[in-house]
C-alpha positions as CSV (number, residue, x, y, z in Angstrom):
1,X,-36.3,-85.1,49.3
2,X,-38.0,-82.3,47.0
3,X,-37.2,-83.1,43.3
4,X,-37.2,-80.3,40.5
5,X,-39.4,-81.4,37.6
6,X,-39.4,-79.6,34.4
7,X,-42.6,-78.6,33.0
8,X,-42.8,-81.3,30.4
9,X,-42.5,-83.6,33.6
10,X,-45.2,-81.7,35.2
11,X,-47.3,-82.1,32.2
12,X,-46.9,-85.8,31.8
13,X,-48.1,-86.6,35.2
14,X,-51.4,-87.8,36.4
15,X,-54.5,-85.7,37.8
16,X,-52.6,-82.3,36.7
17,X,-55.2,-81.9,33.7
18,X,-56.4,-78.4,35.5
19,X,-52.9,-77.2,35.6
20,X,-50.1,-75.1,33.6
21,X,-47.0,-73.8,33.9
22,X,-45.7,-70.5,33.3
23,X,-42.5,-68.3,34.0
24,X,-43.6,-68.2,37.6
25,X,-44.7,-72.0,38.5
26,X,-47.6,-74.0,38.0
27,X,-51.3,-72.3,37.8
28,X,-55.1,-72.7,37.5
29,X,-58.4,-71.1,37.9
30,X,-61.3,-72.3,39.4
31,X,-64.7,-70.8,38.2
32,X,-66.6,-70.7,42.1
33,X,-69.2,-68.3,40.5
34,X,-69.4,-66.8,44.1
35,X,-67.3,-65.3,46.5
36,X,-68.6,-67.5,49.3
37,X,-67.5,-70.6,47.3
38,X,-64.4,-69.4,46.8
39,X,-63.6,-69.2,50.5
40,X,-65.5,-72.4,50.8
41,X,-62.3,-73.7,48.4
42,X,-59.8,-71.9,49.6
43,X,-60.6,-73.2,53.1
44,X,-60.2,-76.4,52.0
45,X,-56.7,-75.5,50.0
46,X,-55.2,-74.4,53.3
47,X,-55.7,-77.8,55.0
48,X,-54.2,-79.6,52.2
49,X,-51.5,-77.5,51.9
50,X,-50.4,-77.3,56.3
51,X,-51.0,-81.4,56.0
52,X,-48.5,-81.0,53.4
53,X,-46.3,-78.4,54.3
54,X,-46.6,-76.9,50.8
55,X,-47.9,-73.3,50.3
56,X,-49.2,-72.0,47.1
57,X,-50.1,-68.3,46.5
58,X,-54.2,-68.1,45.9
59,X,-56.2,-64.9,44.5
60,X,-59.7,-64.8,45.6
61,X,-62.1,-62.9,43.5
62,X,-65.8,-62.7,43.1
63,X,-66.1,-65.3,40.0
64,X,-63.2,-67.5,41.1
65,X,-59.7,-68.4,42.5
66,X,-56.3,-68.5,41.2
67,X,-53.8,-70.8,42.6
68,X,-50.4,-71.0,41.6
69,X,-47.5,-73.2,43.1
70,X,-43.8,-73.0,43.3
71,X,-41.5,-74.7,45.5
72,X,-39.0,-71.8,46.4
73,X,-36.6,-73.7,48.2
74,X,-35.3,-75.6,44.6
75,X,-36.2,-71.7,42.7
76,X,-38.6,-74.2,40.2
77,X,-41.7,-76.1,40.2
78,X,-40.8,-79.4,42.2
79,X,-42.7,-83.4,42.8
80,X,-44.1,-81.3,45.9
81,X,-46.2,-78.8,43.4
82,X,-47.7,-82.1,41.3
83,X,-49.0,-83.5,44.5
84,X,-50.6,-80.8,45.6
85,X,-52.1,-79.9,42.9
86,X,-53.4,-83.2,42.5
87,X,-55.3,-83.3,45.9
88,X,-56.3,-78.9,44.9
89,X,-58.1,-80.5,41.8
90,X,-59.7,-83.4,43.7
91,X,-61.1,-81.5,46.2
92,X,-62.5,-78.8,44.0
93,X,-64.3,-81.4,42.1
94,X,-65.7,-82.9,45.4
95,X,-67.5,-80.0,46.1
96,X,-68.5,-79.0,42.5
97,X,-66.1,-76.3,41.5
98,X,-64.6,-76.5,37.6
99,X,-61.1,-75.4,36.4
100,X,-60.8,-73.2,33.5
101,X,-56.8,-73.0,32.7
102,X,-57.1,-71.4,29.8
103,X,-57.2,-68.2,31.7
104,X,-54.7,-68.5,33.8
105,X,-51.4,-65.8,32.6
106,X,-48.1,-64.2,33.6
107,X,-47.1,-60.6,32.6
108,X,-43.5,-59.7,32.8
109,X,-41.6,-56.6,32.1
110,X,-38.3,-57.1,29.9
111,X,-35.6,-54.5,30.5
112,X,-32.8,-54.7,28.1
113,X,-29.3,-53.5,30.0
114,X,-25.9,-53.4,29.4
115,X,-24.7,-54.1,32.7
116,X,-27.8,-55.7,34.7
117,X,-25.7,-55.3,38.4
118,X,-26.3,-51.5,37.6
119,X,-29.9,-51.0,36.7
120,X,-31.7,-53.7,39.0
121,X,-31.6,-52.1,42.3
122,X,-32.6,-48.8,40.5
123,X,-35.8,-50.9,39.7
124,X,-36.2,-52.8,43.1
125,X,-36.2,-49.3,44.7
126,X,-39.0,-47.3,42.6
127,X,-41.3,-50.4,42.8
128,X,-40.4,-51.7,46.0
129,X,-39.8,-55.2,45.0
130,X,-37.7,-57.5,46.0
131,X,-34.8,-59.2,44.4
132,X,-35.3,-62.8,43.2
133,X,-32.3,-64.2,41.6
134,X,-29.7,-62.2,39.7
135,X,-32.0,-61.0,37.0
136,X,-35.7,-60.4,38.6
137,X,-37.2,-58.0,40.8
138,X,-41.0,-59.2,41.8
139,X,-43.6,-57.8,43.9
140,X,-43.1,-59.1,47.5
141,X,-47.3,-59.4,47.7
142,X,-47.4,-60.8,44.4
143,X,-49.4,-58.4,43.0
144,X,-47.7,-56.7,40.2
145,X,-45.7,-58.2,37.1
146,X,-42.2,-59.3,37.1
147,X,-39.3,-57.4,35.8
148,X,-36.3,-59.3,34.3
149,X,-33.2,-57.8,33.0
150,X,-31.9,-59.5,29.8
151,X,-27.9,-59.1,29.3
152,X,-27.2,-56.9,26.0
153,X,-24.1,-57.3,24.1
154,X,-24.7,-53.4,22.5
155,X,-26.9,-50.6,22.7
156,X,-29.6,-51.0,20.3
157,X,-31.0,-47.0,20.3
158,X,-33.5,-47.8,17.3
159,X,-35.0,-50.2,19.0
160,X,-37.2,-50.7,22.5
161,X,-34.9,-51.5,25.2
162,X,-38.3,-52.1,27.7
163,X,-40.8,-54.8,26.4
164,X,-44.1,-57.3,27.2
165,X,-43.6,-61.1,28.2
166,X,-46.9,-62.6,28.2
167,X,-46.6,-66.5,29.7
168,X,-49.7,-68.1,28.4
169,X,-50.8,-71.7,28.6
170,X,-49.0,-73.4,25.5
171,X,-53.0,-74.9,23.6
172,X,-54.0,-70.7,24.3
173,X,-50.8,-69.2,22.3
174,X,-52.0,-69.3,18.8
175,X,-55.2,-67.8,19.7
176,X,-53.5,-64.9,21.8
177,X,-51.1,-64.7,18.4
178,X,-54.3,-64.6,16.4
179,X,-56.2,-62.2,18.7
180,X,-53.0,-59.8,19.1
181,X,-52.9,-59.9,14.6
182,X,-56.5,-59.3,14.2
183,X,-55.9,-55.9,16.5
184,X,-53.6,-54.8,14.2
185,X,-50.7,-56.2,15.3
186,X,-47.5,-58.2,13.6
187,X,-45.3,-60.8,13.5
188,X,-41.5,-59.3,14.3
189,X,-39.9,-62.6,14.6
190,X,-41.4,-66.5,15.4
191,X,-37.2,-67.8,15.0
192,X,-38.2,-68.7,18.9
193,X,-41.2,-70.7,17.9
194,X,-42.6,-72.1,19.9
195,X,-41.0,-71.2,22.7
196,X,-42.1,-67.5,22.3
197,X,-43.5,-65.2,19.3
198,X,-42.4,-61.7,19.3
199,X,-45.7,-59.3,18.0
200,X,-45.4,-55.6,17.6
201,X,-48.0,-53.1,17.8
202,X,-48.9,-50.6,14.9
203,X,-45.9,-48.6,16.0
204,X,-43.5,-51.0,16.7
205,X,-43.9,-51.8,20.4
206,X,-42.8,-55.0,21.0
207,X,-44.2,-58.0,23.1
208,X,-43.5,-62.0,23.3
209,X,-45.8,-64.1,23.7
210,X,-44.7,-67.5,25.5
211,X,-45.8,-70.7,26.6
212,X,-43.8,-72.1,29.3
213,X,-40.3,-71.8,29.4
214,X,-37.8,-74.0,27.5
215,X,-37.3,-77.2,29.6
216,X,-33.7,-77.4,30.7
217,X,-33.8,-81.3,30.5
């Protein structure tokens, strides 16, 4: 039986040192230096994931691989997604290939709405995603970022109704916050902290910044 684990859960498990969660499930990067040792680990990723019937989504690039896991038939990062990535970080150090988690990220559009049934398929259809949930659209090839609709009480016309969620490993947020500050930036509100900081932009263009979500246990 598959058992949903919050991400404190996920954290506080052995051998998952490489690993973070984000909005979107567990990720890492692996720094392969080459293309052909990033096939090399990705090869090896696909026969631990058919032995365990557990598929994650993987990015290969040049300089390295992105692997994220999610177990989609509980809609949350599972017991399934800690042992696999247990065996992924094992295997990667068998055949010399470092994690760097500290870049690993999730962008996510925020679109404010009064009544979320009427907006979201407007959104589906001119980006030609697909509808996860009852408040995301996301890119059926995984490419592009998610959109989420969040449920407004008003209209707030002085203010952005569209904004930035950046998901960022939770030992990377105060240097994103520091970064964002330094380029002129500024703290709107940190009432969230430190589940998210929302930053503006010199002209008032807003964007949280988030380490994994709240856990829900």
């Amino acid at each position: 039986m598959t058992t949903r684990i919050s991400p404190r859960q996920f954290h506080a498990s052995d051998g998952v040192e490489d690993w973070r969660v984000l909005f979107d499930g567990a990720k890492t990067y692996f720094v392969t230096g080459s293309f052909a040792k990033g096939v090399e680990l990705i090869e090896i990723i696909g026969r631990l994931a058919d032995a365990a019937n557990h598929h994650p989504d993987v990015d290969l690039r040049y300089s390295g691989v992105v692997v994220s896991l999610f177990t989609h038939d509980v809609g949350d990062i599972s017991d399934r997604d800690v042992a696999l990535a247990q065996r992924i970080s094992a295997a990667a150090r068998e055949i010399g290939v470092a994690a760097d988690p500290s870049r690993v990220q999730t962008v996510q559009v925020s679109i404010d709405a009064l009544v979320i049934p009427a907006v979201l398929p407007f959104w589906r259809a001119v980006l030609g995603y697909d509808t996860f949930g009852d408040e995301d659209v996301v890119d059926p090839l995984g490419r592009g970022p998610w959109v989420t609709f969040q449920q407004m009480d008003e209209p707030r016309p002085q203010r952005n109704r569209i904004h930035i969620d950046v998901s960022v490993p939770r030992d990377q947020a105060e240097a994103r916050i520091a970064a964002a500050l330094a380029a002129g930036g500024h703290i709107v509100t940190d009432a969230h902290a430190p589940h998210w900081w929302t930053l503006a932009d010199s002209e008032g263009n807003e964007v949280d910044v988030a380490p994994w979500r709240e856990d829900s246990d």
